[in-house]
C-alpha positions as CSV (number, residue, x, y, z in Angstrom):
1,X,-104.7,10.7,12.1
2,X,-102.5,11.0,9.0
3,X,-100.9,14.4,7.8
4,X,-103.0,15.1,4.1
5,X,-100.6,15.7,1.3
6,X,-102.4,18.7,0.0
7,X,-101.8,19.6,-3.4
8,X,-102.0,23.0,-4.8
9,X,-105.5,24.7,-5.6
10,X,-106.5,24.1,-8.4
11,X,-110.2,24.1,-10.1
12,X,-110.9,20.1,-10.1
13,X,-110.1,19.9,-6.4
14,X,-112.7,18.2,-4.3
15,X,-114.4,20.2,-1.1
16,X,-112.5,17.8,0.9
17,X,-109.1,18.8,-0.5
18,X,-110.6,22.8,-0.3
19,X,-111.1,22.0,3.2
20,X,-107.5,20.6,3.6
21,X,-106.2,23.8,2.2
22,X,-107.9,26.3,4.1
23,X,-106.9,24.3,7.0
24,X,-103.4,24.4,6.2
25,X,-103.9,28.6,5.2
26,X,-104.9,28.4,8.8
27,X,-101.9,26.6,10.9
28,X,-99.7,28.9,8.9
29,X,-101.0,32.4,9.6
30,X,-101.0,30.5,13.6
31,X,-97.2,30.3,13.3
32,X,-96.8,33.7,12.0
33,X,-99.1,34.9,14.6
34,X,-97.0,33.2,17.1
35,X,-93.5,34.7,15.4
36,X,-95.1,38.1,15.8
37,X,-96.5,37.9,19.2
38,X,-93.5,36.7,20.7
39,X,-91.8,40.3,20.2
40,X,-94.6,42.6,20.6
41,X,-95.8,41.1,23.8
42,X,-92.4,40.7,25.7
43,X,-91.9,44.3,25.3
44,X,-94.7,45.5,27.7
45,X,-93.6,43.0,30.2
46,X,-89.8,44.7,30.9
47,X,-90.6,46.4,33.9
48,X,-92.1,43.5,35.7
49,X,-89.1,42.0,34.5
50,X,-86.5,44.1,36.5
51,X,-88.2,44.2,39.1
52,X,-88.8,40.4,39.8
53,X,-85.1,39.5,39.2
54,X,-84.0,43.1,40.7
55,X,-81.6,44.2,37.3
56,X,-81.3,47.1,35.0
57,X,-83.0,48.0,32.0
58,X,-79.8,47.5,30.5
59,X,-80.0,43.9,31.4
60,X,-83.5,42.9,30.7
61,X,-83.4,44.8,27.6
62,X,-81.9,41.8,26.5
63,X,-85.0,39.9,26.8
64,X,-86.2,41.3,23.6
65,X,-83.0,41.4,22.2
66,X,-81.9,37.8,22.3
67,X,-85.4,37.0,20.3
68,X,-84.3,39.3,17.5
69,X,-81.2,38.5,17.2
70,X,-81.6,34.9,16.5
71,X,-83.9,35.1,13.9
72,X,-81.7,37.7,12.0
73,X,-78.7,35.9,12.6
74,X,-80.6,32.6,11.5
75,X,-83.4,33.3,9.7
76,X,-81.7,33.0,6.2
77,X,-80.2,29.1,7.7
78,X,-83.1,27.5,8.5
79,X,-84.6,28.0,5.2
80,X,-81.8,26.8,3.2
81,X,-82.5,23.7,5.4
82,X,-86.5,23.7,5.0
83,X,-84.9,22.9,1.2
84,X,-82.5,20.5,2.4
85,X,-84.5,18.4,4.4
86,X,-88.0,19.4,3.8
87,X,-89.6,22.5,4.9
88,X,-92.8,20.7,6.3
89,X,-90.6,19.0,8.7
90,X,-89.0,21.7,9.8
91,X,-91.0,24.0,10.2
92,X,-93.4,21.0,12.7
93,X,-89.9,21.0,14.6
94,X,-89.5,24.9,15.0
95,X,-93.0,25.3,16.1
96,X,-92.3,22.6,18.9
97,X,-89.0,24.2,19.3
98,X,-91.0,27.8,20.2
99,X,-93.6,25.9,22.2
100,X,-91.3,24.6,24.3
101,X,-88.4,27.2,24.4
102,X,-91.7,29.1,26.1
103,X,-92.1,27.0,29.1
104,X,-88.5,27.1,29.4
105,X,-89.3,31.1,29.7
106,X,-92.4,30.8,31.5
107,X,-90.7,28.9,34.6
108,X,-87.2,30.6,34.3
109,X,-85.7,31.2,37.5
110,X,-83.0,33.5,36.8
111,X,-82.6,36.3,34.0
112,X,-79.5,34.2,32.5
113,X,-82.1,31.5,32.0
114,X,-85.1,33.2,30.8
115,X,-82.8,34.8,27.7
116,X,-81.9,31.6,27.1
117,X,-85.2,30.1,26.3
118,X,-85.6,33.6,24.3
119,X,-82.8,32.7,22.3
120,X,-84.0,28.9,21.7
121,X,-87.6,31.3,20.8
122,X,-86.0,33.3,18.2
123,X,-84.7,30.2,16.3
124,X,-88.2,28.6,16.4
125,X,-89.5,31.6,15.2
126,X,-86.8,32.4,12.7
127,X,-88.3,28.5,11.1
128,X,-91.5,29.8,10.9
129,X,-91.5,32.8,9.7
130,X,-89.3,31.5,7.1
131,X,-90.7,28.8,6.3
132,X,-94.6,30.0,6.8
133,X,-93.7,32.3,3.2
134,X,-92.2,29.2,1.7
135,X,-95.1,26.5,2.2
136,X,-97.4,29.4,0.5
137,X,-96.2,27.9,-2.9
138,X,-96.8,24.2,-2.0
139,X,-100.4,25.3,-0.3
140,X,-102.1,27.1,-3.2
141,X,-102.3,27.4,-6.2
142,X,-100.4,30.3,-8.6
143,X,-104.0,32.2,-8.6
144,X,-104.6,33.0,-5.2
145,X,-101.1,33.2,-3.5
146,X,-101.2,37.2,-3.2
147,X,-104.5,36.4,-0.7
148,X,-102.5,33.7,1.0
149,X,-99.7,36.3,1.9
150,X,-102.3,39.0,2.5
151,X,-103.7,36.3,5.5
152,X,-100.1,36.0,6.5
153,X,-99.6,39.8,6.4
154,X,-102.5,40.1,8.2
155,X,-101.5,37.8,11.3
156,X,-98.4,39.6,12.1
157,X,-100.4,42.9,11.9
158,X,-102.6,41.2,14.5
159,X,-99.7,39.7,16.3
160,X,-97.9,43.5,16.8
161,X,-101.4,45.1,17.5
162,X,-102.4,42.3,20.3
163,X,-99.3,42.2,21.9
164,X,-98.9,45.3,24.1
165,X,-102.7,45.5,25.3
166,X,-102.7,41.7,26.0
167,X,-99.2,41.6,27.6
168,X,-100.1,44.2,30.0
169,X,-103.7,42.4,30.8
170,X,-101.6,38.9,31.4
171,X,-98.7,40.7,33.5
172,X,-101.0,42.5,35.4
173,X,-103.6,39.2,36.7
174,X,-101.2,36.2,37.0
175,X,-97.4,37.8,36.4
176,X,-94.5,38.0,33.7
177,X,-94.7,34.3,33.2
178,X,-98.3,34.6,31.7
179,X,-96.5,36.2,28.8
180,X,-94.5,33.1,27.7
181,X,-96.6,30.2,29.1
182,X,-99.7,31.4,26.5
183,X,-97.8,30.2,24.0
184,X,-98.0,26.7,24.7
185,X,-101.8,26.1,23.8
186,X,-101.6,28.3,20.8
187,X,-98.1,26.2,20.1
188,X,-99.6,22.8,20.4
189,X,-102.7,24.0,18.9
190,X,-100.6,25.5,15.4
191,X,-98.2,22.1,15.5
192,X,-101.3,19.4,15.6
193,X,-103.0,21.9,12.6
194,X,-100.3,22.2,10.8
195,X,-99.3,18.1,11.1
196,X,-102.9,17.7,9.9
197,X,-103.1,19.9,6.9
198,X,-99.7,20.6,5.5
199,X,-98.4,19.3,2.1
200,X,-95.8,16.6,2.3
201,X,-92.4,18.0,0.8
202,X,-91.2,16.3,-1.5
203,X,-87.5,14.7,-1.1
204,X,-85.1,15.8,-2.9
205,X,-83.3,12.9,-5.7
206,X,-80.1,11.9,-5.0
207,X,-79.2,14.3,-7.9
208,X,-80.4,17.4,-6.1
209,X,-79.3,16.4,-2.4
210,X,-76.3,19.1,-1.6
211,X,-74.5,19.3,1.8
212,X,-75.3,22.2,4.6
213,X,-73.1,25.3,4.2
214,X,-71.7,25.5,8.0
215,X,-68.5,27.8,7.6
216,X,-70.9,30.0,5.7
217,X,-73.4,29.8,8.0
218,X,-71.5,30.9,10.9
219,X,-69.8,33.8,9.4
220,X,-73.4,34.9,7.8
221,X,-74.6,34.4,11.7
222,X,-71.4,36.6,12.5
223,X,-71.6,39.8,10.0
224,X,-75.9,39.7,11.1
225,X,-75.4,39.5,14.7
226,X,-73.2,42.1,14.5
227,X,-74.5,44.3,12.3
228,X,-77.7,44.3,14.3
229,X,-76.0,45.3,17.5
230,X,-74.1,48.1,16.1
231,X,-77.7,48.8,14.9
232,X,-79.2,48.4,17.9
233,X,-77.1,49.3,21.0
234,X,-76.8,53.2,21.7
235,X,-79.9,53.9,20.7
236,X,-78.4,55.9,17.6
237,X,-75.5,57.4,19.0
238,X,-72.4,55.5,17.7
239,X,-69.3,55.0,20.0
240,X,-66.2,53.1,19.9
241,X,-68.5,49.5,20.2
242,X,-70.9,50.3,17.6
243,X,-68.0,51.2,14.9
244,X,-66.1,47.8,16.3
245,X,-69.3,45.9,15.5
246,X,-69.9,47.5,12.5
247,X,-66.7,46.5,11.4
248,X,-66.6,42.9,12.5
249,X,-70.1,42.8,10.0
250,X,-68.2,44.5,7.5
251,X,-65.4,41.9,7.4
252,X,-67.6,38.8,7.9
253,X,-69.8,39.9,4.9
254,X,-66.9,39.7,2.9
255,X,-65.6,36.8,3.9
256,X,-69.0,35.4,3.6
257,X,-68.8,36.4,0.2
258,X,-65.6,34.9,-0.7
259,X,-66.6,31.6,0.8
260,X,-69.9,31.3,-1.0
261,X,-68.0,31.7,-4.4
262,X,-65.8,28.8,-3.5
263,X,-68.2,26.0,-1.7
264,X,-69.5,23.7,-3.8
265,X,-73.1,24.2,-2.0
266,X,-73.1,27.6,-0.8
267,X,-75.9,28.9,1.8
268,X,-76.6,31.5,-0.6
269,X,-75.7,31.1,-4.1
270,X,-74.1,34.5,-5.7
271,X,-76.2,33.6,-8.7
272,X,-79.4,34.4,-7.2
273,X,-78.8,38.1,-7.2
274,X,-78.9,38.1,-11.4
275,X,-82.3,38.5,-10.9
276,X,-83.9,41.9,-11.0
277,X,-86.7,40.8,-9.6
278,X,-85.2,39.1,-6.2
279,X,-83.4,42.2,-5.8
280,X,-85.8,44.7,-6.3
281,X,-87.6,43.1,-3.9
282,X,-85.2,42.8,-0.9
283,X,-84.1,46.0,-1.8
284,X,-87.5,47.9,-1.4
285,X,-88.6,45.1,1.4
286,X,-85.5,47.1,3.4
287,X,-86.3,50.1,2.5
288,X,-90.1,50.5,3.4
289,X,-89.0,48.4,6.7
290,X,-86.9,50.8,7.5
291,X,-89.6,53.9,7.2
292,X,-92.4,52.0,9.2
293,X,-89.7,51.9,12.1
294,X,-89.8,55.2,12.7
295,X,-93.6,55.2,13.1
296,X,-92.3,53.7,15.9
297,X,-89.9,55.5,17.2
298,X,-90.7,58.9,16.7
299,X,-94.7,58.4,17.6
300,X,-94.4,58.0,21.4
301,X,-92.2,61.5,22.0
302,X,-94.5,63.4,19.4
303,X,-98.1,62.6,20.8
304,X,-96.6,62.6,24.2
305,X,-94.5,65.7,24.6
306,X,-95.7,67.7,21.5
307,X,-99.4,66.9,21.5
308,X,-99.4,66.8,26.0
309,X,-101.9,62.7,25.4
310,X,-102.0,61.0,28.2
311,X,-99.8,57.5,28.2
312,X,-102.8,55.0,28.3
313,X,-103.9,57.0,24.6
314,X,-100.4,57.8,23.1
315,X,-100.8,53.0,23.3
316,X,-104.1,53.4,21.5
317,X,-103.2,55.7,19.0
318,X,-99.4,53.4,18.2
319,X,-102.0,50.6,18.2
320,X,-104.1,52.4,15.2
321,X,-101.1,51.8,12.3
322,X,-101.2,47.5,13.6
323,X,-105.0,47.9,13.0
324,X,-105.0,49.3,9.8
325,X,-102.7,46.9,8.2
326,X,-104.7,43.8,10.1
327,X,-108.0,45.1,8.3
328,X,-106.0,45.3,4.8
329,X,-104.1,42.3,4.6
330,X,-106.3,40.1,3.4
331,X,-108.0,42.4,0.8
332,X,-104.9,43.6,-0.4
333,X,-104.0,39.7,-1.5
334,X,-106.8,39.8,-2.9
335,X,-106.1,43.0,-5.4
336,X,-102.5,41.5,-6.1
337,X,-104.8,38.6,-7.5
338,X,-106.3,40.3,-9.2
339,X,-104.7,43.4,-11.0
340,X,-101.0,41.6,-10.4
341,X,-97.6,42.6,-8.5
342,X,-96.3,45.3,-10.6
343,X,-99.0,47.5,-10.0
344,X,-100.3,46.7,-6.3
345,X,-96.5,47.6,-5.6
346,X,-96.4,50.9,-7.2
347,X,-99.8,52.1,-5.6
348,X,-98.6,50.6,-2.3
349,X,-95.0,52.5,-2.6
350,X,-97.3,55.6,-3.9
351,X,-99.8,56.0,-0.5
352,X,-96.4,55.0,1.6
353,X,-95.0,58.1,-0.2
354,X,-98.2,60.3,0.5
355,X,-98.5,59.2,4.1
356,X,-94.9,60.2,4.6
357,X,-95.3,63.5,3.0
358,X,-98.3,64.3,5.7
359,X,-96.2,63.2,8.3
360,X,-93.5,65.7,6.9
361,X,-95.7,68.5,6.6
362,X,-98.4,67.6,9.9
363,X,-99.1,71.1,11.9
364,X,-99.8,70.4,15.9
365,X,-102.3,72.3,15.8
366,X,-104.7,69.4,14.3
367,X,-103.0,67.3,16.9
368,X,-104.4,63.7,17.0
369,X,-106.3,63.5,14.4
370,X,-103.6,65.1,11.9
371,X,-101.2,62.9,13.2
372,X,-103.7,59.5,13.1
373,X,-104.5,60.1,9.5
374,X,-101.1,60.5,7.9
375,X,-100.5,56.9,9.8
376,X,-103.4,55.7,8.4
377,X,-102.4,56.6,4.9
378,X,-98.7,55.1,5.6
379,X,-99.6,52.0,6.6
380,X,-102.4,52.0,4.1
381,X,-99.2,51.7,1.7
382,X,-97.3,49.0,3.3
383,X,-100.1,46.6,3.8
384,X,-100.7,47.3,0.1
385,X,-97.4,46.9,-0.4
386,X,-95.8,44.2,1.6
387,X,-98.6,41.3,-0.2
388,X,-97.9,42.4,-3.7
389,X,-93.9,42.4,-3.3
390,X,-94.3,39.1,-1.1
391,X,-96.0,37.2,-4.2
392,X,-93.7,38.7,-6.6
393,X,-90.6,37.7,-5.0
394,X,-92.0,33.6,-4.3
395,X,-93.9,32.9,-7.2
396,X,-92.5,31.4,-9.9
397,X,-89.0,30.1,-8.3
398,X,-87.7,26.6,-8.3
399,X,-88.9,24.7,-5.2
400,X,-85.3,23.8,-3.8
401,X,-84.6,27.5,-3.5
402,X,-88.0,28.8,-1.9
403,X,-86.8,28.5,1.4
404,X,-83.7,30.6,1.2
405,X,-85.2,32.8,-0.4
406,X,-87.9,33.2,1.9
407,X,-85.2,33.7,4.4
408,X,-83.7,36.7,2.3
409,X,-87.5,38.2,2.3
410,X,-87.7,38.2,5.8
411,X,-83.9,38.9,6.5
412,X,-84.2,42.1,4.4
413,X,-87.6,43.3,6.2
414,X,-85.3,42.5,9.6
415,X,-82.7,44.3,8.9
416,X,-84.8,47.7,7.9
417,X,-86.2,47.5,11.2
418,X,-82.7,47.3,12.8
419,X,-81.3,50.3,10.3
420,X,-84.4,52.3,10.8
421,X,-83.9,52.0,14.5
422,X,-80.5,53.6,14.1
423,X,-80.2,55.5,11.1
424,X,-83.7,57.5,11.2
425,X,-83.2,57.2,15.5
426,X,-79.6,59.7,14.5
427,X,-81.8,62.1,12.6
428,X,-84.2,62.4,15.2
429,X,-81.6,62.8,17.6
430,X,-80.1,64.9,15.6
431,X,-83.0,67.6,15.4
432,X,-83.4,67.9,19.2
433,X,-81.0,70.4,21.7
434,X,-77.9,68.4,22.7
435,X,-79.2,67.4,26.3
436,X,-81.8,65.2,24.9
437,X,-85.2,64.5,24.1
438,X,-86.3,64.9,27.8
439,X,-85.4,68.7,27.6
440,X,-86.9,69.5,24.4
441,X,-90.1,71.8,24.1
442,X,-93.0,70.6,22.2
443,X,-92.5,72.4,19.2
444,X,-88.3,71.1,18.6
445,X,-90.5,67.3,19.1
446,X,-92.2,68.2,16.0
447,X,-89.7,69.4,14.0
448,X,-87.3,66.4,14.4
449,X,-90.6,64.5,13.4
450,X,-91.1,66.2,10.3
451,X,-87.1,65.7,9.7
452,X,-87.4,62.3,10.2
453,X,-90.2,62.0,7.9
454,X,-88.5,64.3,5.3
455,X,-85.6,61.4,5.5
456,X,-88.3,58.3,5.0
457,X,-90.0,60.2,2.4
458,X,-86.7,60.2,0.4
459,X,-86.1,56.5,1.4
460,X,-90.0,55.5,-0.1
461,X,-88.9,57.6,-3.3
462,X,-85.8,55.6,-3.4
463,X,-87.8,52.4,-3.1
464,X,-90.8,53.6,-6.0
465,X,-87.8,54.1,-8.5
466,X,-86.3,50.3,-8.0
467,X,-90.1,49.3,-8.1
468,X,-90.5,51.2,-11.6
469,X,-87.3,49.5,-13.0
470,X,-88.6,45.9,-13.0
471,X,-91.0,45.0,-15.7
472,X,-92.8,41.8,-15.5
473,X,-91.6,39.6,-18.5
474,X,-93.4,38.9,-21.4
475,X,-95.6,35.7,-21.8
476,X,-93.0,33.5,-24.6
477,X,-95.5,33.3,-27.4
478,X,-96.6,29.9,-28.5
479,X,-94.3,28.4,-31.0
480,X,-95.5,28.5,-34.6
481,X,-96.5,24.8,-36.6
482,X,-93.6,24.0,-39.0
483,X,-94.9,24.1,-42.3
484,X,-96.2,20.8,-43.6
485,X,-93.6,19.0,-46.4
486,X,-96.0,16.8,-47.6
């Protein structure tokens, strides 16, 4: 077998090249399955963890940490070097990098070990959920690349919703090392697809070959992984360590910054960030991030302690907001397609807005099905959302850029998860009596939830008015015939 080099879609294509592309559609939305699984379904599998190798929570914690924090710290890297040395060669490498990163994990016999192979996980995931956004543009054509990122969408919806319910089935019949060994089939199955079906990048000319920003890279790795641990660690309560951290990211930002206006190829370049576009998009990518986290982290304590369910359904009803934005992805492509970015962002921003506001204003007294609703309605939003500002950010931009600025997509979505954690954990914290959550009554639960929703209902606001700024430019008209001198 020979890899096809696929062309974009385009109306004269044979069924045969049709085929080729759905194929292709397919070993993508596998690797961003695979990116997505890999944290949702490690999570569930933490107690069986400290039990087999006898440590704390504190410890294995790290299990799911290590994962995250290499593709935050890296996930901006690898693209710039999908554009370097070809992103369908990369990203082949990263999925065999994951694949195999997982039996490391799946035969681990110490914790030190098994983190390890987490980390060498995270950077094969950080490749293809980079790179997965950037081979949309080299897949399809112009016409039907908001239903591309709606199937893509859609796998990591799947890949968050599967994860708890088919962790716990896998830890519970053959052990923890279920949870990392049933990646290898799906691995090798999404590599020999994706070797099949993928486009061929094109090499760059000698003109447009650059060298690899390493000092960059490293002090971008630097300000990331620190930022997310001042993020992360505490559980929002800041100490001494988190406002250390938060300072080391503080200094290696700027020092990033001063380093990319002085390489002659820089990781990033500064110029990028002239257009409105790009940064409306990473900007509201961050923000909306940000407020799905505390569906997250505010759910569990609200349907357990306010609303008294059961922990087998307070699982099913966290699994209800995956769900919804499984079912939508794909349609919700398809409506960018069709009525275009500008306005599938605003109507996504909108119903984020209005799900937030329910969540704000939610009595206990229509318990579950109050609370399932206003989920449904907020995710409803993002998965109308996240398609329609995906497109609009990778259409459109040279092809020697598309990987690092897939990077910046996902590295802005990242880093709202981590801020959210933190930042709308505080206000939650912050609503409940001083000894915690465990001694709060049911009815101090739901007003730090309708706090913390108050605060994500600002932060959607925040993210409609950037979305209202940017105006899709207007079509150059066609240049007029000179008048004829004869």
């Amino acid at each position: 077998m020979k890899p096809a080099n696929t062309q974009p879609c385009s109306p004269e294509m044979t069924g045969a090249s049709q085929t080729s592309t759905r194929w292709a559609l397919t070993s993508l939305a596998l690797a961003t399955l695979l990116a997505s699984l890999g944290t949702s379904v490690a999570t569930v599998g933490l107690p069986a963890l400290a039990e087999a190798f006898g440590a704390s929570f504190q410890a294995v914690q790290w299990v799911v940490l290590a994962y995250l924090l290499a593709i935050s710290t890296l996930i901006v890297s690898v693209g710039r070097l999908g554009d370097l040395l070809g992103r369908r060669q990369l990203l082949l490498a990263g999925i065999l990098l994951f694949t195999l990163a997982s039996v490391l994990c799946g035969l681990a016999p110490s914790l030190g070990l098994l983190i390890a192979g987490r980390t060498l996980q995270g950077l094969g995931a950080a490749v293809m959920m980079t790179l997965t956004l950037a081979l949309v543009g080299e897949t399809v054509g112009k016409d039907r690349t908001g239903r591309a990122m709606g199937l893509l969408a859609t796998l990591s919806a799947v890949g968050t919703a599967l994860g708890p319910s088919l962790g716990g089935t896998l830890v519970s019949v053959f052990g923890w090392q279920a949870i990392f060994l049933i990646n290898v089939p799906l691995g090798l199955l999404t590599w020999l697809l994706a070797w099949r079906s993928l486009p061929t990048h094109r090499p760059q000319t000698n003109a447009e070959r650059t060298g690899f920003d390493i000092i960059g890279t490293v002090l971008l790795a630097m300000a990331l992984g620190a930022y997310a641990l001042a993020m992360t660690l505490g559980r929002g309560h800041f100490d001494g360590l988190n406002i250390a951290l938060l300072l080391v990211a503080i200094l290696g930002g700027g020092l990033f910054v001063l380093t990319q206006r002085r390489v002659k190829s820089p990781l990033i370049p500064l110029a990028l960030f002239r257009d409105r576009l790009l940064v409306s998009g990473l900007a509201t990518s961050a923000l909306v991030a940000t407020v799905m986290m505390a569906t997250l982290l505010v759910g569990p304590f609200y349907l357990s302690i306010t609303l008294g369910l059961p922990t087998a359904l307070v699982g099913l009803v966290l699994a209800v907001g995956p769900c919804v934005a499984a079912l939508t992805g794909v349609p919700a492509g398809r409506l960018t397609d069709r009525f275009g970015v500008r306005p599938m962002r605003l109507v996504g921003l909108a119903t984020m807005g209005l799900g937030c506001l329910m969540l704000t204003l939610v009595p206990p007294a229509l318990g579950m099905s109050g609370y399932v609703m206003a989920i449904v309605v907020t995710t409803l939003g993002y998965a109308l959302f996240q398609p329609a500002n995906n497109t609009a950010v990778m259409t459109d931009i040279p092809a020697q850029k598309r990987g690092v600025i897939a990077g910046l997509l996902n590295l802005s979505r990242n880093l709202g998860f981590f801020t959210g954690a933190s930042v709308l954990g505080a206000v939650f914290a912050s609503a409940l009596p001083t000894n915690g959550v465990s001694a709060a009554s049911p009815e101090e639960v739901a007003n730090g939830l309708h706090i913390t929703f108050a605060a994500a209902l600002s932060m959607v606001v925040l993210a409609l008015l950037i979305a209202l700024q940017y105006r899709a430019p207007e079509p150059l008209s066609a240049p007029q015939p000179s008048p004829d001198k004869g």
